[in-house]
C-alpha positions as CSV (number, residue, x, y, z in Angstrom):
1,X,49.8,-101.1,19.4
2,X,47.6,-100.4,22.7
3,X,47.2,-97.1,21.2
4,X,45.8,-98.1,17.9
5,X,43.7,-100.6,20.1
6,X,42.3,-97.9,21.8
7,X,41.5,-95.7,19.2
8,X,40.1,-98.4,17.2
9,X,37.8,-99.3,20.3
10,X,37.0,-95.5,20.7
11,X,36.1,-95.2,16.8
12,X,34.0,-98.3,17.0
13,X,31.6,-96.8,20.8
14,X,31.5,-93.2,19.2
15,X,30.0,-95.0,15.7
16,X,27.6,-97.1,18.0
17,X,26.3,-94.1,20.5
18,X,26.4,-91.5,18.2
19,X,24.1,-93.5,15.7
20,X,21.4,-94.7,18.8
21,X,21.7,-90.7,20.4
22,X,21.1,-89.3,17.1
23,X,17.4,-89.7,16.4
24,X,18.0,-88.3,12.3
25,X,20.1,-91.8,12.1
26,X,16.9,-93.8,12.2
27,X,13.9,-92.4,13.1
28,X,12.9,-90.8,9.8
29,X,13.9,-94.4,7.8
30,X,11.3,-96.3,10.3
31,X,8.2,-94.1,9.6
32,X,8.9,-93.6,6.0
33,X,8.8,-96.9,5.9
34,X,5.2,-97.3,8.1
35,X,3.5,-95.1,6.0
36,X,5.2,-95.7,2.6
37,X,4.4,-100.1,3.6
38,X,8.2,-100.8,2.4
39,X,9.7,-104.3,2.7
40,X,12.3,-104.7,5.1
41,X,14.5,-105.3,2.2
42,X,14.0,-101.8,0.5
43,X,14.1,-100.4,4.0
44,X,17.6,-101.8,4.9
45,X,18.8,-100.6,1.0
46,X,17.6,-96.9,1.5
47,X,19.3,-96.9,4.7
48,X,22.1,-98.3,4.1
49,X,22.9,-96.0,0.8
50,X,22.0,-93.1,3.2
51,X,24.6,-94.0,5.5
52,X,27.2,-94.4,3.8
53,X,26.8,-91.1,1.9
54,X,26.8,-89.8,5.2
55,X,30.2,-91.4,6.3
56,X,31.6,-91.0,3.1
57,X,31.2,-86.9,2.8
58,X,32.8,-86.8,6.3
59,X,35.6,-89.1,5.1
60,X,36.3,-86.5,1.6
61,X,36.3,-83.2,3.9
62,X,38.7,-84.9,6.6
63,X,40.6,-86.3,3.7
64,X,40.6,-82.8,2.0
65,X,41.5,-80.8,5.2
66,X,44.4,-83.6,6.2
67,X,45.8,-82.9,2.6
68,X,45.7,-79.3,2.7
69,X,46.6,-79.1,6.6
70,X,43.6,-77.3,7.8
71,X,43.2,-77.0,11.5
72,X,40.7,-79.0,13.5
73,X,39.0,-76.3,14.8
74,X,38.0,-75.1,11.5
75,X,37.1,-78.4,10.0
76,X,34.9,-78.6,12.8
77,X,32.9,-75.5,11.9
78,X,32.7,-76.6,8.5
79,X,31.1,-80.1,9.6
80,X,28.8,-78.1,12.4
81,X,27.6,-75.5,9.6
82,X,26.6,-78.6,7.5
83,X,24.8,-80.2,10.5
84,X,22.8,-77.0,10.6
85,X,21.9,-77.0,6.9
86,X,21.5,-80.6,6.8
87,X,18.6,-80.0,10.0
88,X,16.8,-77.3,8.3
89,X,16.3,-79.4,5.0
90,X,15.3,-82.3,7.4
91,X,13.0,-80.0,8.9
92,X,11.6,-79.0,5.1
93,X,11.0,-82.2,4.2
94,X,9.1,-83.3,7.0
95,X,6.8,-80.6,7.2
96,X,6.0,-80.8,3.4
97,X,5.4,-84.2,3.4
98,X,3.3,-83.6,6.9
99,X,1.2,-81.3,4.8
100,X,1.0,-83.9,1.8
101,X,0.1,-86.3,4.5
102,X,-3.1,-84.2,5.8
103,X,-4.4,-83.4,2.4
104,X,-4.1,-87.2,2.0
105,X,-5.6,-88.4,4.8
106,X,-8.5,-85.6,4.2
107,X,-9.5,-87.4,1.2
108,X,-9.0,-90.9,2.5
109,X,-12.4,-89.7,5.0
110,X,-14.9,-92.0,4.3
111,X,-18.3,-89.7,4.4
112,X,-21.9,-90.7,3.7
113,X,-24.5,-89.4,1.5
114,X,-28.2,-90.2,0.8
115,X,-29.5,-91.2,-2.4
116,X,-33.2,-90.7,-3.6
117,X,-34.0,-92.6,-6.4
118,X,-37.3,-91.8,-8.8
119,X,-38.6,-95.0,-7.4
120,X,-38.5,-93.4,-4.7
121,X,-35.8,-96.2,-3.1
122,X,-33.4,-94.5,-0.5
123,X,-29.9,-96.0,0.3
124,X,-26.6,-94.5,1.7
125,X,-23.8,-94.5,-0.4
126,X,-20.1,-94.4,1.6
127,X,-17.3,-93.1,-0.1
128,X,-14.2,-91.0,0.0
129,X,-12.2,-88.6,-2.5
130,X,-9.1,-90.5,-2.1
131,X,-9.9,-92.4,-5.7
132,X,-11.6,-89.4,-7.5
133,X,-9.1,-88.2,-10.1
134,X,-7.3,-91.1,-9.4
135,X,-4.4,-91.2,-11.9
136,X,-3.4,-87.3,-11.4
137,X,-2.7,-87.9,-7.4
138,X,-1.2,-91.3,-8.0
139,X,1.3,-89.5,-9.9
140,X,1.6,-86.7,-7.9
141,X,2.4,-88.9,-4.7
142,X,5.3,-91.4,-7.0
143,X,6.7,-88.0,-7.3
144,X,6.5,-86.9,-3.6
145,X,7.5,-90.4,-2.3
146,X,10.4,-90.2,-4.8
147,X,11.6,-86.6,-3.6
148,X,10.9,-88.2,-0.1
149,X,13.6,-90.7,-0.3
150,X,16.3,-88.5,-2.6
151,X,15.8,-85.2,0.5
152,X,17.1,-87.7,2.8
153,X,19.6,-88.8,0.9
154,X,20.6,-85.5,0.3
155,X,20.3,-84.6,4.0
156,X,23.0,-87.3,5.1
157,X,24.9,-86.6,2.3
158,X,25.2,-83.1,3.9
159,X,24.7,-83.8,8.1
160,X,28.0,-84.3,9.3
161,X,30.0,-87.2,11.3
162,X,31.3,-84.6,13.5
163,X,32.8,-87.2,15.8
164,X,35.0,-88.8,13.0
165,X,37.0,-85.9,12.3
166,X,39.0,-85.6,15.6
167,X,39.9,-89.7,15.2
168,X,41.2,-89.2,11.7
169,X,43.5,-86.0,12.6
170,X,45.4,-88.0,15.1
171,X,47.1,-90.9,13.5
172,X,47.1,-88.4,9.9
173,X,49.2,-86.0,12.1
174,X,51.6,-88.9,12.9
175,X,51.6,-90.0,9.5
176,X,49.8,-93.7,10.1
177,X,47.5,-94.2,7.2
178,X,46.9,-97.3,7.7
179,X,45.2,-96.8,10.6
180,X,43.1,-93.7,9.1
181,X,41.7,-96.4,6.8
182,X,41.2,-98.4,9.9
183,X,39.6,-95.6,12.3
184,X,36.7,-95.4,9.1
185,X,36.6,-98.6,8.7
186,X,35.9,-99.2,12.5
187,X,33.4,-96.3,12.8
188,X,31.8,-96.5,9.5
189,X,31.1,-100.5,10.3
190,X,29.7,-99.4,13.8
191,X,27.4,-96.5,12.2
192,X,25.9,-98.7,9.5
193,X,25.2,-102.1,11.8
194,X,23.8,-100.0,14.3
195,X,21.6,-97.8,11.6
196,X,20.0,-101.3,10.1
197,X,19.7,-102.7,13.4
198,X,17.4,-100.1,14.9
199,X,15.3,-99.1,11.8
200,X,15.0,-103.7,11.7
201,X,13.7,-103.4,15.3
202,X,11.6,-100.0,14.8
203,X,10.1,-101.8,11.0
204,X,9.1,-104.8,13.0
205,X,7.4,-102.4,15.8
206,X,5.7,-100.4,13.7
207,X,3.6,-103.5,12.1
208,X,2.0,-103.8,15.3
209,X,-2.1,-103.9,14.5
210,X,-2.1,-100.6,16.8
211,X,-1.1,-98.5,14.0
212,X,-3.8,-99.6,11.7
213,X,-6.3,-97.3,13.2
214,X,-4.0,-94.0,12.5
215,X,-3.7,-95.9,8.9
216,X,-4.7,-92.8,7.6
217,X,-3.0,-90.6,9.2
218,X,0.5,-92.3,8.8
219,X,1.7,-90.1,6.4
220,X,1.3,-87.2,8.4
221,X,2.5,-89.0,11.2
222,X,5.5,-89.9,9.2
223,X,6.1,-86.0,8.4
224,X,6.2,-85.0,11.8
225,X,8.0,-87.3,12.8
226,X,10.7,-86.5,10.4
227,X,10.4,-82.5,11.1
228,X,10.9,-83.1,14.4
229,X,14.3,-85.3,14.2
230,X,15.4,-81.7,12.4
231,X,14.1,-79.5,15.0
232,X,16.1,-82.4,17.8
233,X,19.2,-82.2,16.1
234,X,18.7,-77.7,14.9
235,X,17.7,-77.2,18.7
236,X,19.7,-80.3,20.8
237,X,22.8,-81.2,18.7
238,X,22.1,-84.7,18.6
């Protein structure tokens, strides 16, 4: 009993740590959210699908190894070579929508030009190339937005819960079940509260009137942002 209670209690502090530590967890959510003007509502639902495919694929290869009786240590490298993967796409992502985001932000430049009439009346006309062709680069950014959201999906689907792996192999070895289904439970519950709890606190800080200044830059922003959780976790294993 004190041993379940412990591992229980470990399973929970790893889920809640490992989810503030790891900057990929939460980071990328937030600023997609800035720059994309989600609700808090669609925020919570894109982060909370996202983290539970990234439990879940954890889960299916512990499972799978447990069945088959692979070793820890090589379960292990198979979780770490997905963490690599899963940073490099996170890195893609964020510099192509970093790139989308300049473009963007180039044509959202309001500019002035003269205009000489045959009256000979002379006015300044404002404008930017942010509506011109409007309905081709609406489209084009539904699609980016949409790719956006899917890449990170398929980035947690792939980055690994490295942590949870060790915590299933124990009470599996032993034969306890029970409190397998317990340990994901536990750390699953921990990962996902935690998850919705920063990006709710981050969503709320990014409406601050600060921001509305970069307001074109955002996207950009956004993209860096998200290349640079990559690079953190490629470069710092968090």
């Amino acid at each position: 009993m004190l041993d379940s209670t412990i591992l229980l209690g470990t399973a929970a502090t790893i889920g809640l740590f490992h989810t503030l530590v790891g900057v990929d967890h939460t980071l990328p959510f937030i600023v997609l959210a800035r720059s994309e003007r989600w609700s808090l509502r669609k925020l919570w639902w894109v982060t909370g699908l996202c983290g539970v495919a990234h439990i879940l694929s954890s889960v299916v290869i512990g499972t799978i190894g447990i069945g088959l009786g692979v070793a820890l240590e090589r379960l292990t490298l198979i979780e770490s070579a997905r963490g690599s993967f899963a940073a490099r796409l996170l890195i893609g992502l964020g510099l192509a929508y970093m790139v989308w985001g300049l473009v963007k932000g180039r044509r959202a430049h309001r500019h002035s030009h003269l205009h000489h009439h045959e009256d000979g009346t002379v006015h300044v006309h404002d404008h930017d190339h942010a509506r011109e062709h409007l309905h081709p680069h609406r489209d084009r950014g539904r699609r980016l937005k949409a790719i956006s959201v899917f890449g990170l999906f398929v980035v947690f689907v792939l980055g690994p819960c490295e942590a949870l792996i060790p915590m299933l192999m124990a009470p599996a070895a032993s034969g306890s079940y029970g409190l397998v289904a317990a340990v994901i439970g536990v750390f699953g519950a921990a990962t996902l509260v935690t998850m919705l709890v920063v990006v709710t606190v981050g969503w709320f800080g990014m409406q601050w009137r600060g921001f509305n200044a970069l307001e074109r830059h955002l996207h950009a922003l956004a993209g860096f942002a998200i290349a640079m959780s990559g690079l953190a976790i490629e470069l710092l294993g968090v």
